[in-house]
N, CA, C and O atoms as a MOPAC input file, in Angstrom:
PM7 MOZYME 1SCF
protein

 N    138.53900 1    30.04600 1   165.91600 1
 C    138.00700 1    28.70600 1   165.97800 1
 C    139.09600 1    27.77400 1   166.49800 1
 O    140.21500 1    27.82400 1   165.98900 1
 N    138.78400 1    26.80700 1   167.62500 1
 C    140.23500 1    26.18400 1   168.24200 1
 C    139.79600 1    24.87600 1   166.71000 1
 O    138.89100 1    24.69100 1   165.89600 1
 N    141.22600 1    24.23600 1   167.12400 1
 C    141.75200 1    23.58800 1   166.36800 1
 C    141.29000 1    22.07600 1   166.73300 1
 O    141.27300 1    21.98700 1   167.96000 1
 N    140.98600 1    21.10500 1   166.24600 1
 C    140.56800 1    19.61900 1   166.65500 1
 C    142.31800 1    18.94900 1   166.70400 1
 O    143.22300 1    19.16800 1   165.89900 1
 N    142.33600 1    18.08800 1   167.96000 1
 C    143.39800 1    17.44100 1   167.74800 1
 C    144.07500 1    16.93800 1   166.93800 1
 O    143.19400 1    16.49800 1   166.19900 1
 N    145.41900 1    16.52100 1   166.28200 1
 C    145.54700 1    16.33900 1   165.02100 1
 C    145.22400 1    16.17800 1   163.76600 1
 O    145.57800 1    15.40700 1   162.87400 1
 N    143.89700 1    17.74400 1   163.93100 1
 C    143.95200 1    17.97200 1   161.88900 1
 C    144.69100 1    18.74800 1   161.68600 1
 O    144.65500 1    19.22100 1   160.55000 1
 N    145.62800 1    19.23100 1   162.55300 1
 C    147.03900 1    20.07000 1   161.83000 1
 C    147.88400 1    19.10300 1   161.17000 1
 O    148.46100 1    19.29200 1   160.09900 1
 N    147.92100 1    18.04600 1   161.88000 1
 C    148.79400 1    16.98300 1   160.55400 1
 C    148.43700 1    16.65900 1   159.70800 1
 O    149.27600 1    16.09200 1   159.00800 1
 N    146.74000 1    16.77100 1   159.02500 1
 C    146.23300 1    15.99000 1   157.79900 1
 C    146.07100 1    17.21200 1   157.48600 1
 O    147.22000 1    17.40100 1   157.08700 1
 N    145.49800 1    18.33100 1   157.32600 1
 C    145.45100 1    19.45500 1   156.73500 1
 C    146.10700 1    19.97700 1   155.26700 1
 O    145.60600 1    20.65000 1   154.36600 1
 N    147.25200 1    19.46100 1   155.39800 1
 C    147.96200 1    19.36600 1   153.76200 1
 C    147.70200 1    18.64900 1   152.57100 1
 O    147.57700 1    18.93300 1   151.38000 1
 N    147.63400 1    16.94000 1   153.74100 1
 C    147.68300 1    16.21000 1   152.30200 1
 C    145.88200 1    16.17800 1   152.37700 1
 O    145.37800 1    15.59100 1   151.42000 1
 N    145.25900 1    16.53700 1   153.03000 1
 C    143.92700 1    16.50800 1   152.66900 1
 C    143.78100 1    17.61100 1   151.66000 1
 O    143.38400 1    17.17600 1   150.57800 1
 N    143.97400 1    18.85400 1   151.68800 1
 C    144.26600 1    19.41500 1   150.89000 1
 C    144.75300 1    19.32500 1   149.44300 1
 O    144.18200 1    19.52400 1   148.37000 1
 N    145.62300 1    19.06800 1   149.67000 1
 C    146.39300 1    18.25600 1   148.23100 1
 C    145.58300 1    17.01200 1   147.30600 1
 O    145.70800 1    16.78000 1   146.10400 1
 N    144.81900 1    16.39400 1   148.20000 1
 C    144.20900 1    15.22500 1   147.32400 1
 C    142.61200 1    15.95600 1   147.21500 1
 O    141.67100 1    15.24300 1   146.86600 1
 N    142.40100 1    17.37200 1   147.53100 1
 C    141.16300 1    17.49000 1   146.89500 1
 C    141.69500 1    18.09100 1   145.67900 1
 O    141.10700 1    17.92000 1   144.61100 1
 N    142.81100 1    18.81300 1   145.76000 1
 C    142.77500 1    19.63500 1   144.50500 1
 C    143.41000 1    19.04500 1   143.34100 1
 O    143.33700 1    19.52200 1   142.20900 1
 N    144.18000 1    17.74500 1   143.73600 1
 C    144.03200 1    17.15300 1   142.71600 1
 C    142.93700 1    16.26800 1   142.11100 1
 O    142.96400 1    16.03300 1   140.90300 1
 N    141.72000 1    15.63400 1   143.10300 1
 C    140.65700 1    15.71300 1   142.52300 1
 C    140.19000 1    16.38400 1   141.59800 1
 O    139.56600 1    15.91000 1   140.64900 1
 N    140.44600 1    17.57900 1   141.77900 1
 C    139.55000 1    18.74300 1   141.12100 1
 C    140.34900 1    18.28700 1   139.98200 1
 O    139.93000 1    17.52500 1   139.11100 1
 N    141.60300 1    18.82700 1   140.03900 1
 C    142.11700 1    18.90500 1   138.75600 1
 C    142.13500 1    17.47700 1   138.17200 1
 O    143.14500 1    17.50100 1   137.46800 1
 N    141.78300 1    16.67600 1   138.10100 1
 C    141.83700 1    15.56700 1   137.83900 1
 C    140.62900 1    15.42400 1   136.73300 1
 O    140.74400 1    14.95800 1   135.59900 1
 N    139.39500 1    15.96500 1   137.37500 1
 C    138.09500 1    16.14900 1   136.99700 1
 C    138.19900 1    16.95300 1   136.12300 1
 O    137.69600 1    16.59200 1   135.05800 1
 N    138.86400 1    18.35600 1   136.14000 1
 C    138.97500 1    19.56500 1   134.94300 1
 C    139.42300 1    19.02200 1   133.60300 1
 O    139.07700 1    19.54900 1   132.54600 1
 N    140.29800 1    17.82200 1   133.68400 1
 C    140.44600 1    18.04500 1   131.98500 1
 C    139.59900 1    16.83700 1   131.54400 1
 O    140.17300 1    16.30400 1   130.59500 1
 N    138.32700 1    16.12400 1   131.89800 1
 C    137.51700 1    15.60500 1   131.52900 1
 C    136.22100 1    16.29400 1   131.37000 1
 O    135.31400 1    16.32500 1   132.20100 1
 N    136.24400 1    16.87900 1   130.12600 1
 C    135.21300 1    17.41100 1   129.93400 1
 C    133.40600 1    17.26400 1   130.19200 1
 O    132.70900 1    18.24300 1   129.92200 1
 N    132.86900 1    16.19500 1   130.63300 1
 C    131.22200 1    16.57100 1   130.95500 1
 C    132.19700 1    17.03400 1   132.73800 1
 O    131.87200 1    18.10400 1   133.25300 1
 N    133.00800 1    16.38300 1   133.28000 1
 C    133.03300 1    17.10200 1   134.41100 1
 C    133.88400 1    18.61100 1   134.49600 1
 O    133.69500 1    19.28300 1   135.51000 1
 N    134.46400 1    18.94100 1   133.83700 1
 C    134.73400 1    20.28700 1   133.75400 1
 C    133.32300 1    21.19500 1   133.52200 1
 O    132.99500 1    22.17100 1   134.19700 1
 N    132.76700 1    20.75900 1   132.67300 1
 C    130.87600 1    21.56800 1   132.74500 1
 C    130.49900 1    21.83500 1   133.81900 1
 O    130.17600 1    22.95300 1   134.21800 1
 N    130.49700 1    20.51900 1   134.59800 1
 C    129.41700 1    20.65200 1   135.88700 1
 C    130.58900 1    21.28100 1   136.91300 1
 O    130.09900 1    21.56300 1   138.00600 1
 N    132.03500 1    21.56700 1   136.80900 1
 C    132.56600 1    22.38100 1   137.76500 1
 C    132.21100 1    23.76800 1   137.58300 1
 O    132.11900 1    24.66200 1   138.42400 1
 N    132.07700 1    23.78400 1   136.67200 1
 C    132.17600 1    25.09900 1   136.04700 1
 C    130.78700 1    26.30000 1   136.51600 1
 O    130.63100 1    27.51800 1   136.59600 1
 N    129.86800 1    24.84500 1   136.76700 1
 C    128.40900 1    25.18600 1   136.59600 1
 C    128.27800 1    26.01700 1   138.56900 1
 O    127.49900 1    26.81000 1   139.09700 1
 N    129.46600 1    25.27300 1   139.02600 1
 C    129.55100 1    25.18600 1   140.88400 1
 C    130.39700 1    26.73200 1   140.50900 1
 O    131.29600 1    26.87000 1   139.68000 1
 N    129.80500 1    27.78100 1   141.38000 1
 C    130.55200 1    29.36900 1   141.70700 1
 C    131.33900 1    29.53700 1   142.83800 1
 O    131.72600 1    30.57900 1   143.36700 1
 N    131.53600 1    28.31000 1   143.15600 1
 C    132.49500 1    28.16200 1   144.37000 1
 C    133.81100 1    27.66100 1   143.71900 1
 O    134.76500 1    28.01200 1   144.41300 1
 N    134.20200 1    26.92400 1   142.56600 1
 C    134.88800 1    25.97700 1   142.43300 1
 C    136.29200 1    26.79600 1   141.91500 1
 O    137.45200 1    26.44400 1   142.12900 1
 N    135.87200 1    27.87400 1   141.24500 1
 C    137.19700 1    28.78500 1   140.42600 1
 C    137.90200 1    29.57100 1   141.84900 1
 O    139.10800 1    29.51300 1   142.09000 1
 N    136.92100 1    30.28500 1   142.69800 1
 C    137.64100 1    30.85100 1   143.23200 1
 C    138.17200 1    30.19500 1   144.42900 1
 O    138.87000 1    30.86800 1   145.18700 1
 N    137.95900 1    29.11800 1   144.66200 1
 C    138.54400 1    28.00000 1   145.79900 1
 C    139.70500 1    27.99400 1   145.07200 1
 O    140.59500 1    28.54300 1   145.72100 1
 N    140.06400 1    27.62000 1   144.03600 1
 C    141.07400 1    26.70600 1   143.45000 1
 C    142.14800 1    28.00600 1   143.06000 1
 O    143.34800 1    27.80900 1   142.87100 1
 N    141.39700 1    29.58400 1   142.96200 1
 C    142.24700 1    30.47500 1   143.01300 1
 C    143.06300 1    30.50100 1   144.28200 1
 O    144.28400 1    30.47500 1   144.44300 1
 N    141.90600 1    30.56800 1   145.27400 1
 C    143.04600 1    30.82500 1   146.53900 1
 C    143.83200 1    30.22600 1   146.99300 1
 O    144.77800 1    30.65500 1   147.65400 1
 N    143.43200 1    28.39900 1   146.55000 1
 C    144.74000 1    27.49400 1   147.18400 1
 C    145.73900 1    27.20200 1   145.96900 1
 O    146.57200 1    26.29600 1   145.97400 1
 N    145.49500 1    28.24300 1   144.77700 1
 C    146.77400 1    28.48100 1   144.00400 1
 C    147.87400 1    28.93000 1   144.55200 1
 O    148.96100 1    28.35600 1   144.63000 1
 N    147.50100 1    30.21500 1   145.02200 1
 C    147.98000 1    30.74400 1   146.12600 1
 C    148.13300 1    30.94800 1   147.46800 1
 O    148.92500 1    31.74900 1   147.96500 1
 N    147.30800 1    30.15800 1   148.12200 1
 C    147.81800 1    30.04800 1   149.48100 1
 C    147.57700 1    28.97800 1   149.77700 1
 O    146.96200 1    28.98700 1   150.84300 1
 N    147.78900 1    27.61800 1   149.25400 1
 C    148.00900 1    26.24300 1   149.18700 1
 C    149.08600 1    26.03600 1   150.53700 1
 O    150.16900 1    26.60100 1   150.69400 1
 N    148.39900 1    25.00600 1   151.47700 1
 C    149.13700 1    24.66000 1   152.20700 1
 C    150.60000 1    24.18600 1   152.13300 1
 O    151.42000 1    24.29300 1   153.04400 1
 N    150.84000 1    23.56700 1   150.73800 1
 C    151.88100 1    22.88000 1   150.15600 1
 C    152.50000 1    23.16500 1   148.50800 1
 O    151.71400 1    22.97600 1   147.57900 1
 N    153.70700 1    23.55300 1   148.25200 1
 C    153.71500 1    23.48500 1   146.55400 1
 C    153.05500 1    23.20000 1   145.64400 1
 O    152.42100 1    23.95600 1   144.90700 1
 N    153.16200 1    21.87000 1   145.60800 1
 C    151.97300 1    20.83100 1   145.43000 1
 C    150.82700 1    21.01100 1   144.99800 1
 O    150.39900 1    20.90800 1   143.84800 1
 N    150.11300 1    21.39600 1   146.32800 1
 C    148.55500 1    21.82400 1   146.30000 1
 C    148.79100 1    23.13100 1   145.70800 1
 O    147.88500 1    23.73800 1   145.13700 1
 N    149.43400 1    23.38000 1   145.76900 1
 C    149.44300 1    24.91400 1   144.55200 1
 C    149.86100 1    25.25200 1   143.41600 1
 O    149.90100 1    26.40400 1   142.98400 1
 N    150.30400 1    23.95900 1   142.68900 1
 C    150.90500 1    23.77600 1   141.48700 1
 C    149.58300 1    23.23400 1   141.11600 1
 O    149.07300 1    23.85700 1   140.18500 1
 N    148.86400 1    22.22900 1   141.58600 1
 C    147.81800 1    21.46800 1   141.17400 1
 C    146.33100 1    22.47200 1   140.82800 1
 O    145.70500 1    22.52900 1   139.76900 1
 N    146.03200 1    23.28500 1   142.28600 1
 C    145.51600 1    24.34400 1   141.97800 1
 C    145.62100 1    25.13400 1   141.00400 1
 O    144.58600 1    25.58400 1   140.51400 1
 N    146.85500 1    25.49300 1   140.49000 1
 C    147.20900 1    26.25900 1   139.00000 1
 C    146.72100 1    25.16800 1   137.66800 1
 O    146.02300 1    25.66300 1   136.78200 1
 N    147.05900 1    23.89200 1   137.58300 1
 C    146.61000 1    22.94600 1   137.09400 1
 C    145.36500 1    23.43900 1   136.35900 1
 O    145.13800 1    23.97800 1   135.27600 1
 N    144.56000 1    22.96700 1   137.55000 1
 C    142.55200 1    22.77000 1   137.31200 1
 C    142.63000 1    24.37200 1   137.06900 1
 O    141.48100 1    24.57700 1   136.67900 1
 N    143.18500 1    25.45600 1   137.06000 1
 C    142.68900 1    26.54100 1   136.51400 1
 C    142.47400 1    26.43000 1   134.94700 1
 O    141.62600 1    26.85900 1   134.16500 1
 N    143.80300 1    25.54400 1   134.82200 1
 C    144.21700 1    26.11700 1   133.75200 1
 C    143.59800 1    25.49100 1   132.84700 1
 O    143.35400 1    25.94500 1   131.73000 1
 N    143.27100 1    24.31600 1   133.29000 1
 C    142.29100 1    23.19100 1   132.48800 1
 C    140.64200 1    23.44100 1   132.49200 1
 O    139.69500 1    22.90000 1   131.92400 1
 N    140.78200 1    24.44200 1   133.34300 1
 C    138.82600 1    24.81900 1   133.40800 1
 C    138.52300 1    26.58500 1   132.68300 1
 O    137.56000 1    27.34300 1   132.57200 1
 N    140.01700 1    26.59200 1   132.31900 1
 C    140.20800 1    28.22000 1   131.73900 1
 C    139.69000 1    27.80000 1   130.06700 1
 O    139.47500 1    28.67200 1   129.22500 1
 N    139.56900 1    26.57100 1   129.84000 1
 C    139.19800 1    26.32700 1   128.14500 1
 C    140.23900 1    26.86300 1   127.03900 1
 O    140.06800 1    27.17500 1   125.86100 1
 N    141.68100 1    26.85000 1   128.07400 1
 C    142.79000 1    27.51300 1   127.04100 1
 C    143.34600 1    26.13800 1   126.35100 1
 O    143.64100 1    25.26500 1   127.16800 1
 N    143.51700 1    25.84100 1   125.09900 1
 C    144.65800 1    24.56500 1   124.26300 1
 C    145.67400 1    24.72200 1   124.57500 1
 O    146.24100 1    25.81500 1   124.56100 1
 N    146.22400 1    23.51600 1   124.98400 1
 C    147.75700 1    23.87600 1   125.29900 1
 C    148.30900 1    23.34600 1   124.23900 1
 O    148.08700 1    22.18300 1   123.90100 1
 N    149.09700 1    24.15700 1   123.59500 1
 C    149.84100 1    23.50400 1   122.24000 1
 C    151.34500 1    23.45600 1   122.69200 1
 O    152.07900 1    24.19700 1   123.34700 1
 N    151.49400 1    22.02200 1   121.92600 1
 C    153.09300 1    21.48800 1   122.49100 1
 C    154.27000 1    22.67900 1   122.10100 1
 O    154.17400 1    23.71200 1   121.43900 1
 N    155.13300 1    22.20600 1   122.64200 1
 C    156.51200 1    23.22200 1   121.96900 1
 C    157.16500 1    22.18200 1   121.94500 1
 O    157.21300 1    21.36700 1   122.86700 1
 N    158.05900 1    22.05800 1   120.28200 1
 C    158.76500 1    21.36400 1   119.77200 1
 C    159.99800 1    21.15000 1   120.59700 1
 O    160.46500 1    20.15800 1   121.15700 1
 N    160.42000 1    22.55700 1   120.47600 1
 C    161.72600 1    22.96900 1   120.04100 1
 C    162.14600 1    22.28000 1   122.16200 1
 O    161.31900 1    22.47900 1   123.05100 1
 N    163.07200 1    21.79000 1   122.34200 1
 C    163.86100 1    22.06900 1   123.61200 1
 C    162.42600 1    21.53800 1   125.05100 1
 O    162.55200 1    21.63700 1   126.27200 1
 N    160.99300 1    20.91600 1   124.12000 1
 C    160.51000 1    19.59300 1   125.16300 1
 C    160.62600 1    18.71300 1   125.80200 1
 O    160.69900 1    17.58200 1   125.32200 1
 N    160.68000 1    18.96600 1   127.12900 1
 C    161.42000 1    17.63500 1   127.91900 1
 C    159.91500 1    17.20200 1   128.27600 1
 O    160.06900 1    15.98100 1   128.29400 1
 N    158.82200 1    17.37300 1   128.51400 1
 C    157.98000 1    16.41300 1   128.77600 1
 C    156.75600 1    16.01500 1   127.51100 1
 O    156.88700 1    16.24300 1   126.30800 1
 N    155.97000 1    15.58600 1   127.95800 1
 C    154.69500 1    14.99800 1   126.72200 1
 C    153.39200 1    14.87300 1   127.76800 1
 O    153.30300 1    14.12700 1   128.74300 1
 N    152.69100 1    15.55800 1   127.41000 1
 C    151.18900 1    15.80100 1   127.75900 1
 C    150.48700 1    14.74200 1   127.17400 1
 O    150.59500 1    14.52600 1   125.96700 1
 N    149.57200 1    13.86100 1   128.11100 1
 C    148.61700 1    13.40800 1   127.53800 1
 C    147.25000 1    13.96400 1   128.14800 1
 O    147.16300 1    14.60600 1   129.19500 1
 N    146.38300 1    13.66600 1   127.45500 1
 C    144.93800 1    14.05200 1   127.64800 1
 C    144.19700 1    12.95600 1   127.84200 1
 O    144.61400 1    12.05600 1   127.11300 1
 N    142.88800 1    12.48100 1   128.78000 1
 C    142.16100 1    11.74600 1   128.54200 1
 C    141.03800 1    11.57600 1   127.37200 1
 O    140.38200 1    10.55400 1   127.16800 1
 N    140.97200 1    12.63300 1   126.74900 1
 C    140.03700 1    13.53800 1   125.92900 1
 C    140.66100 1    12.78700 1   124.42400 1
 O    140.23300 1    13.15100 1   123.32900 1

């Protein structure tokens, strides 16, 4: 498929600002439901875990997994340099 004139330069951060959409959406729960409910949405967000145009988009991608995986993240005391908040 040829390429359209400069969407090789937006290609990243377009990228990047969907998946932080996503993940943005994952830890608000009625919208984590309705992602959940979409069979496209896990394994998109698998592949640009991993083949994310950018760190970024692939840290973020790991993100919304992890927030649509229904796992608790429980703090660690000991040697915490950051603090999680939740909208929830």
């Amino acid at each position: 498929m040829a390429s359209c004139p400069g969407f090789d330069d937006i290609k990243t951060p377009v990228q990047r600002n969907f998946v932080e959409a996503l993940a943005q959406l994952a830890v608000y729960a009625p919208a984590r439901r309705e992602l959940l409910q979409e069979s496209t949405v896990v394994p998109a967000l698998e592949v640009a875990s991993k083949e994310g145009l950018s760190a970024e988009a692939r840290e973020l991608a790991a993100a919304a997994l992890l927030a649509l995986s229904g796992k608790k993240l429980v703090p660690v005391k000991e040697g915490q340099k950051h603090v999680m908040l939740s909208c929830e």
